[in-house]
LOPA-166464 format. One record per atom (N, C-alpha, C): residue in one letter; x, y, z. Coordinates in steps of 0.02 Angstrom, whole numbers, plus 50000, padded with zeros to 5 digits. Layout:
AXYZ...
***
This chain:
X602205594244973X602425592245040X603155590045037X603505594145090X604225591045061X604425583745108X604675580445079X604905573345070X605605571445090X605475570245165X605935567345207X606535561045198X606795563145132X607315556645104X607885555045140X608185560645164X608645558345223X608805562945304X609335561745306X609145568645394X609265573245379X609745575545324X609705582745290X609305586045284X608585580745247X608045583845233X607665584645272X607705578945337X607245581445382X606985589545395X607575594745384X607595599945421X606915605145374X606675602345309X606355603945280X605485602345309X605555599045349X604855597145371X604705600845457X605225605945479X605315609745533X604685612045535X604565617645480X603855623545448X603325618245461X603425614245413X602675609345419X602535608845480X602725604645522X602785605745603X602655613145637X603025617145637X603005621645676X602415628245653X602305627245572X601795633245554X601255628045546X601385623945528X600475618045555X600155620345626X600585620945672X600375621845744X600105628045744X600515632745740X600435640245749X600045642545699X600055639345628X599455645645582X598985639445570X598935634945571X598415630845556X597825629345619X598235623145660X597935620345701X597815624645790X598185629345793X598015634245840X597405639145829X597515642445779X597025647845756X596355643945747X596235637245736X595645634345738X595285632345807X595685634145873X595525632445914X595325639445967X595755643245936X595895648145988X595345655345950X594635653545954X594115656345903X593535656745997X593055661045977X592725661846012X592075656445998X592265653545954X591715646245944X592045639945993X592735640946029X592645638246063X592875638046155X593075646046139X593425648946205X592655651246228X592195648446294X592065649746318X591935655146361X591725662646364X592055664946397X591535667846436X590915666346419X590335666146483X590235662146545X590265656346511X590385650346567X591075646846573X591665647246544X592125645046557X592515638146529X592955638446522X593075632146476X593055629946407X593045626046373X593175625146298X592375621846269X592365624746207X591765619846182X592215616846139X592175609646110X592515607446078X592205600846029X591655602446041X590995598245988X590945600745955X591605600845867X591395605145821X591565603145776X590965605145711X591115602445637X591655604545594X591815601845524X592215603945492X592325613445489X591905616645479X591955623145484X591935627345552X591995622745594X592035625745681X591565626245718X591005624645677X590205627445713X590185622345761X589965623145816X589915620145881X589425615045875X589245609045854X588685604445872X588455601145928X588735602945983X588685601646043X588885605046116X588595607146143X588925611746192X589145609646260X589125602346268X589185598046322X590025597446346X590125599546394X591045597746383X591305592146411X592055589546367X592135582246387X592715586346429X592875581446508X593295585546555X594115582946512X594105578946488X594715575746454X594815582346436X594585586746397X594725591946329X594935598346372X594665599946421X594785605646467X595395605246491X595565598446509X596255597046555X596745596746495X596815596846433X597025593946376X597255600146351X596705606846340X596925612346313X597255616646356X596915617546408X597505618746472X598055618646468X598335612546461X599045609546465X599315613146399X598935610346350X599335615346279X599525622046292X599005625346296X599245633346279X599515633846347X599795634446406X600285634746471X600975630846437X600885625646396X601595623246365X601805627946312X601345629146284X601565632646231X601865636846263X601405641646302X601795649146337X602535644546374X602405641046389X603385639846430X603595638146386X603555637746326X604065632846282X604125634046202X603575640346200X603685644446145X603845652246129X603255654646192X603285662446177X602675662646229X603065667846285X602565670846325X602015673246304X601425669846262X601015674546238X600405677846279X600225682346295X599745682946341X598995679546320X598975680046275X598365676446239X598255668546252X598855666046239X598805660246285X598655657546352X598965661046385X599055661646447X598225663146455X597695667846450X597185669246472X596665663946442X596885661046390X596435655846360X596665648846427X597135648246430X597445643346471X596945643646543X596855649546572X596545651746643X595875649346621X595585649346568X594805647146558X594725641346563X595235638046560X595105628146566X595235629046622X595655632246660X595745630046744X595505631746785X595185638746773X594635639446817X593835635046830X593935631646767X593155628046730X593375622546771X593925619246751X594065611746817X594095613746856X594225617946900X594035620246986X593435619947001X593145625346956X592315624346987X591865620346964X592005616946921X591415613046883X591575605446865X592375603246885X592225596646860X592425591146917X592355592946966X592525591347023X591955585547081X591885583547083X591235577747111X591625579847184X590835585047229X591115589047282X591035582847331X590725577947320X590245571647374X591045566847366X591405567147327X591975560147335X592605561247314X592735569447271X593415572147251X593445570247177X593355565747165X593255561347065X593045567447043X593565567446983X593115571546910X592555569546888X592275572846860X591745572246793X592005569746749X591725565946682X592135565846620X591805570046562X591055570846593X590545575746543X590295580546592X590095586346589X589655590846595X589395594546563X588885597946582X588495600246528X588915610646527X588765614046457X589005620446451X589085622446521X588635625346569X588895627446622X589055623646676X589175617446667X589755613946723X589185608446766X588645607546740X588265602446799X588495595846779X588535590046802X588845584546784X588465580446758X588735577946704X588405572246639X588475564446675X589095565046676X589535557646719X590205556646719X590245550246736X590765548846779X591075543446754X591795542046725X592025536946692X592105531846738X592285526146764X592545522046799X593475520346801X593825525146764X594395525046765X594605532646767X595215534246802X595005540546831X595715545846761X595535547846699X595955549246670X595965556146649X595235559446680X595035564046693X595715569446729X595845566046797X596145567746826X597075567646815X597295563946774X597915563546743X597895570846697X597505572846670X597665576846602X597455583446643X597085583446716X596995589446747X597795589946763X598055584646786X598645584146823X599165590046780X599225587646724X599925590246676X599515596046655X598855600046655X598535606146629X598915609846712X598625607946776X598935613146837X599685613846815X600075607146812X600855607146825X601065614346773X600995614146683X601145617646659X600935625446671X600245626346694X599965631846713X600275634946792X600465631046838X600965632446891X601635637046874X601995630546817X602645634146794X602515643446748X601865642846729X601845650346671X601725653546731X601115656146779X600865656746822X601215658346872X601925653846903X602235653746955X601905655747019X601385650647032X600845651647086X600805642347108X601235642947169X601435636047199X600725633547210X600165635547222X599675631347228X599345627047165X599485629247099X599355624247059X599915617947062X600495621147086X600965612247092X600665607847122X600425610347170X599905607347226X599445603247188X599085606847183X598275602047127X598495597347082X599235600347042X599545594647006X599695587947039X600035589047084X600045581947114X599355579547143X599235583647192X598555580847222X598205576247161X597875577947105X597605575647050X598105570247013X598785570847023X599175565046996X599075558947047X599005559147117X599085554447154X598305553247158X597865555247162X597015551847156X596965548547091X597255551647045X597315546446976X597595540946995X598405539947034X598535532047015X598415528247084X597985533047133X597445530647201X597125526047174X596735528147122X595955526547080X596275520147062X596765519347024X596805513546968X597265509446991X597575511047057X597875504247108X597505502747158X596825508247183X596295503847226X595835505547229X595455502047149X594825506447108X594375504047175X593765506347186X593235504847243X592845499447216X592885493747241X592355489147232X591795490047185X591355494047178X590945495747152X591035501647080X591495503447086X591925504147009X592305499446973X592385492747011X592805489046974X592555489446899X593085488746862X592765487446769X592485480046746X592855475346793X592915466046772X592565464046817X592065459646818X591835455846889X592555450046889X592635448046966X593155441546978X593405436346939X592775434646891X592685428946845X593495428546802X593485436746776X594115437146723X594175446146735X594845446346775X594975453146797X595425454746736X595475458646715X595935461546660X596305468146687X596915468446650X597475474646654X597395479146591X597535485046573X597725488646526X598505489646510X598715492046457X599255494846456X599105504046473X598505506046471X598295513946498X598465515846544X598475513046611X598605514346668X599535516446667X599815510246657X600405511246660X601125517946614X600645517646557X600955522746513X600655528346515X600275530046550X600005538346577X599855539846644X600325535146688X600695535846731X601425538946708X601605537046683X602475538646661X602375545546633X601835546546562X601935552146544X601765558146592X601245556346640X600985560046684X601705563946714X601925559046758X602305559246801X603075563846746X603325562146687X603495565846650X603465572646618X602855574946628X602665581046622X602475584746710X602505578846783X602485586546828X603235584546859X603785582746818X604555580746848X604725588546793X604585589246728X604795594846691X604485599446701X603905602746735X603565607446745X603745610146835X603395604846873X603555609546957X604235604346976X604535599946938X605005596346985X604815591247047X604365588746999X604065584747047X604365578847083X604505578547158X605115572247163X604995566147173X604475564847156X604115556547150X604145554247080X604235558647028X604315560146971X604465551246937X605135550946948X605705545146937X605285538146961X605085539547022X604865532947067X604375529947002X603815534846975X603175532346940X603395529746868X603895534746852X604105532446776X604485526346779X604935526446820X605155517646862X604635513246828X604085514246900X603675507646907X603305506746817X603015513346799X602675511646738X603165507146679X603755511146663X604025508146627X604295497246643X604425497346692X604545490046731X603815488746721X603205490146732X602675486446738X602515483046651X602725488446608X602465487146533X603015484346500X603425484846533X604205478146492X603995472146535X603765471146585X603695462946601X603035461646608X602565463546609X601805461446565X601585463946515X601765467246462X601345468446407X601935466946356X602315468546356X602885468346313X603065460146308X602955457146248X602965450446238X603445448746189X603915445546225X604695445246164X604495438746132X603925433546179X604185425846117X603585426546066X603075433246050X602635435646014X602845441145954X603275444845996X603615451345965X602855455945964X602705457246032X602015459746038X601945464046085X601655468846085X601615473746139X600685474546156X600425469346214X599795469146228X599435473946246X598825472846238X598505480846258X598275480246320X597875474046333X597315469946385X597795463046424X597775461546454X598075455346497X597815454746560X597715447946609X597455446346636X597885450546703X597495449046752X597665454746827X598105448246851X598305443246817X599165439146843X599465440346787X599335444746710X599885443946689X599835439746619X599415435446635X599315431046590X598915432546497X599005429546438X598575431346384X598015428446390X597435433346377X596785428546390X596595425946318X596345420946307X596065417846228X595505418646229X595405425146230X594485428546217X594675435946164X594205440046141X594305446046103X594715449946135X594225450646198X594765456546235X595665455646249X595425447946234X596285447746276X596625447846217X596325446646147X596795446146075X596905452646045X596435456446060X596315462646015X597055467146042X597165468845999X597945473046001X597695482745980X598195487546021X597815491845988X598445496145969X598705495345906X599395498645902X599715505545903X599095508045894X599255515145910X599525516445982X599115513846020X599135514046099X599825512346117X600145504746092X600735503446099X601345508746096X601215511246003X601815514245982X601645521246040X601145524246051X601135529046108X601455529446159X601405523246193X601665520846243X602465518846254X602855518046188X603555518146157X603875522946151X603275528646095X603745534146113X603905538546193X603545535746245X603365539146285X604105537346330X604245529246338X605135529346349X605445528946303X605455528946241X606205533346189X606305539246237X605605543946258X605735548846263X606265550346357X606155544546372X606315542946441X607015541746434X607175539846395X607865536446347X608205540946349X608065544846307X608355551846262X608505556746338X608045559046388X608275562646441X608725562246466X608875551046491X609305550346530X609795545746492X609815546346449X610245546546379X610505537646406X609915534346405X610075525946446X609745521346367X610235518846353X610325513546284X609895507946293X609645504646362X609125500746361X608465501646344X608345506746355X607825513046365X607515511646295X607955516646244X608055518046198X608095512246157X608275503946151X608085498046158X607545494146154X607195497446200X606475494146234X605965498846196X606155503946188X605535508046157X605605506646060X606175508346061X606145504345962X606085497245958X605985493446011X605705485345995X605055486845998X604825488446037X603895489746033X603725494545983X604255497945950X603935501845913X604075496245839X604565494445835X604655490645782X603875483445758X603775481245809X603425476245834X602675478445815X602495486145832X601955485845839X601715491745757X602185490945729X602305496245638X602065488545614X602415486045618X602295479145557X601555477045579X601335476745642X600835473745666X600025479945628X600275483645642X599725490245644X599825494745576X600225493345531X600285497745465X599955492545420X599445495845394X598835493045334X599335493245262X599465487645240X599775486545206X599375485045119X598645484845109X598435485445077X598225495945057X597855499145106X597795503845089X598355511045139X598745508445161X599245513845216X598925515045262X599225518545293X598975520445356X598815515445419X598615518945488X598875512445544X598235511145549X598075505045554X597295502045574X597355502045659X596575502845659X596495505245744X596445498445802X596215492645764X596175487145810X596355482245761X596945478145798X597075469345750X596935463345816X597045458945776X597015451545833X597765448845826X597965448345887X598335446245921X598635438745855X598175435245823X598325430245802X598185430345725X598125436545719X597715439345644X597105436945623X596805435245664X596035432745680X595525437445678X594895439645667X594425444045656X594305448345719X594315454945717X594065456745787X593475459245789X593335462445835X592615462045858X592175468745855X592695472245856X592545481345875X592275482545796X591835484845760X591755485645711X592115491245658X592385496245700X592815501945671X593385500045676X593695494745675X594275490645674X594775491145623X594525495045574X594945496745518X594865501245495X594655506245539X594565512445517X595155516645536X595315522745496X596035526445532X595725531645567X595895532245630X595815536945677X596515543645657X596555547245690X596825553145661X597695551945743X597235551245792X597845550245839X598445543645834X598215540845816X598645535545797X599225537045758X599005541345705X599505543945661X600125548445704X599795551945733X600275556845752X600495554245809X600535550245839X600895545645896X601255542745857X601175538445799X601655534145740X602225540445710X601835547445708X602485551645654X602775554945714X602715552645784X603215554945819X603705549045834X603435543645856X603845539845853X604485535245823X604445537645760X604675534445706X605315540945702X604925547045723X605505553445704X605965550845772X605845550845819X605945550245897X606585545745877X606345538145863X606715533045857X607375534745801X607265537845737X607715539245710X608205543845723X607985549345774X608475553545773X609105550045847X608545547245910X609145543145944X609565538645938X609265532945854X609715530845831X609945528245742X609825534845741X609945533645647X610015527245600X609335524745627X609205517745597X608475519845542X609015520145456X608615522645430X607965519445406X607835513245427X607125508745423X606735514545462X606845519745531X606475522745545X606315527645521X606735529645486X606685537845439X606295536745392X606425530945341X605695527745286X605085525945320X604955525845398X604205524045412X603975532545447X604355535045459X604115541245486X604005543545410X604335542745352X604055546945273X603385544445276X603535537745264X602655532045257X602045535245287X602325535745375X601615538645401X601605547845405X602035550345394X601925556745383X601525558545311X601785555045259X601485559145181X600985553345197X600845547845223X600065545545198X599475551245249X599695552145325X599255556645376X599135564445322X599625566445289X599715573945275X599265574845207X599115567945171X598835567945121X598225568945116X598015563745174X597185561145209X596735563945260X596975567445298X596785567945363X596635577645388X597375579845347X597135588145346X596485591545312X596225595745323X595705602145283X595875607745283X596425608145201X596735613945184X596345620945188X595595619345173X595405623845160X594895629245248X594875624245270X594645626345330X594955624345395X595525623845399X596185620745470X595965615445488X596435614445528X596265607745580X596385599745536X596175596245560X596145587345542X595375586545569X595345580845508X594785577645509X594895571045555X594705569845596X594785564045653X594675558045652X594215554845582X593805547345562X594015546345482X594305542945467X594455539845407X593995533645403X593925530845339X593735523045325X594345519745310X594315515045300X595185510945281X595405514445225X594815515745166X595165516445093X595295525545114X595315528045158X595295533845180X594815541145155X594415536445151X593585541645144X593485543845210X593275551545225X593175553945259X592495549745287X592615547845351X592035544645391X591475552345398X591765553145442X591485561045496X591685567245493X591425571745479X591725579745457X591955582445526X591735579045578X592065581945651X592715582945659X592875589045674X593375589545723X593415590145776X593075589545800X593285589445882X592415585245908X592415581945961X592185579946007X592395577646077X592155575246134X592375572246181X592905569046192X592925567146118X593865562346136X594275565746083X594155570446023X594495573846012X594495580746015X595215583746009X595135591346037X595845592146024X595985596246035X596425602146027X597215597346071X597315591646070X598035588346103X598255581546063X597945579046031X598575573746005X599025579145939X598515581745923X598935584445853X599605589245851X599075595345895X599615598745939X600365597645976X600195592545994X600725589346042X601245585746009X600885585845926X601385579745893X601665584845855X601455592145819X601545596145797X602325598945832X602075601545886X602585603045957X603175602245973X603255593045969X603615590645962X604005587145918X603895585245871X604095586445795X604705591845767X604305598245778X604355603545787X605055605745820X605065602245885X605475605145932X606245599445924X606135592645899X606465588845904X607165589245843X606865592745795X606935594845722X607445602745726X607225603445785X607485611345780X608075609545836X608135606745875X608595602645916X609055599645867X609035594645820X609225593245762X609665594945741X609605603245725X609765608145706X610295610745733
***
């Protein structure tokens, strides 16, 4: 694996990036074990060797692969193959994941599209959002801009005036996420670069302002996950538990806001939370980022709390590249080595593609899955992508 010692060398880890995507982690997806092409849409319940263990689809994964292969085609190579794999997730969210009685997605349905259920936060509909926007731009068929927004604005409908009876908190103790706010921004980030969306600015505005003055904690050096609906830290689990991956996600998401509009505060605000939340979230006994800490380094509660998840990583080896290249602060170039050769060591299956998605701390393979309901075919990709693309920019 070549070994990122300085920015020279960066340019050596381009391939890794760019033929990881294209001969590894694409070709494992883009298989008739999981392109649908009777009923539509992705199967993506599958073991180490691809075999499908489940045929149930999570709507997250449809809206997810969508978006990939339509980016890819705008942003790599018109491939037609893409492009027609792309039409199978979007036709599948038209007809099948749609709740015809109230407009809400599904978050499960079953192989041919009858509905499993229904999340209480509507995120379903964010990742449909950026699958139409990119599929609009390949496509050049103004009615998916349409659905893009339509589905961007019922998303942040939902989660600025959830219905009574979806609330998540009873009154007692209402709680905030940092979710809402940082996939708003990216949302809104991906349909401002795809149809030109002109509300675009307004959302990445509010998201970014909402997570620098409630979650972002300077007399902590903390970037919260959970906080009370005034704002406040609650002194219970939920309100201690930190989830750093989520953070540094949420960091690189304005570096990347930074870097567009080439604004030094920006760029500021996103390497303090990223700085903040490396020391907080890098396992310093066995590497790699642990998935849940306490706020006060106190015990938490979630029992997989120290287990390495596979997305975490690749939100950490973008961020760290992200942060170094806007500002050649080489503390970031040594943590993007850290979490790149510990992820590249642990987490790939040379022999059959893809990433393994569940680590234990000492990094024993938990679960031979690759893919289920929450994973699929977009954090890796996306980190691949961009990596990839940032490196060759670089260049």
């Amino acid at each position: 694996m070549p070994q990122p010692a300085g920015r020279d060398n960066l340019c050596e880890l381009l391939p890794v990036y760019r033929d990881g995507l294209l001969q590894d982690t694409l070709p494992f997806w883009l298989t008739d074990q999981c392109l649908d092409h009777q009923h539509g849409g992705y199967l993506t319940c599958r073991d180490a060797d691809g075999t499908v263990v489940d045929t149930d689809k999570g709507v997250w994964q449809q809206g997810r692969f969508a978006w990939l292969l339509s980016k890819l085609f705008n942003t790599v190579e018109q491939n037609s193959q893409w492009l027609d794999a792309a039409e199978l997730g979007i036709r599948f969210l038209d007809k099948h994941c749609y709740d015809p009685l109230g407009g809400r997605m599904w978050f499960q349905v079953t192989r041919d599209g009858r509905p499993i259920r229904k999340r209480r936060y509507a995120f379903s509909e964010s990742f449909a959002s950026i699958a139409y926007a990119q599929y609009s731009k390949a496509t050049r068929q103004p009615e998916y801009a349409a659905k893009a927004i339509a589905a961007f604005e019922r998303f942040v409908d939902h989660n600025t005036n959830p219905p009574v009876a979806e609330a998540k908190f009873e009154p007692a103790r209402r709680m905030r996420s940092i979710g809402f706010p940082m996939i708003t921004m990216a949302t809104a980030q991906e349909l401002r670069e795809a149809i030109g969306f002109s509300r675009a600015d307004h959302w990445i505005d509010q998201g970014i302002a909402i997570i620098e003055r409630d979650f972002v904690r300077d007399d902590q050096e903390v970037v919260m996950e959970t906080i009370s609906h005034d704002g406040e830290i609650l002194n219970h689990f939920d309100g201690r538990t930190l989830n750093p991956g989520h953070a540094i996600e949420a960091a690189w998401f304005i570096l990347w806001e930074g870097k567009l509009r080439n604004e030094p505060r920006l760029i500021s605000l996103g390497t303090k939370m990223l700085r903040w939340m490396w020391q907080r979230g890098w396992d310093p006994q066995y590497g790699g980022m642990l998935s849940f800490v306490d706020l006060h380094g106190g015990p938490v509660p979630e029992y997989w709390h120290d287990m390495k998840f596979w997305w975490p990583h690749n939100e950490t080896i973008i961020a760290t590249l992200l942060a170094y290249l806007l500002t050649e602060d080489k503390q970031f170039l040594r943590w993007h080595q850290q979490v790149h050769e510990w992820s590249y060591r642990h987490f790939p299956d040379p022999e059959r593609r893809e990433w393994f998605g569940y680590l234990r701390r000492d990094a024993a393979i938990s679960s031979t899955l690759k893919g289920n309901l929450w994973k699929g075919p977009f954090h890796l990709p996306r980190m691949q992508l961009l990596c990839w693309k940032l490196l060759e920019e670089m260049l």
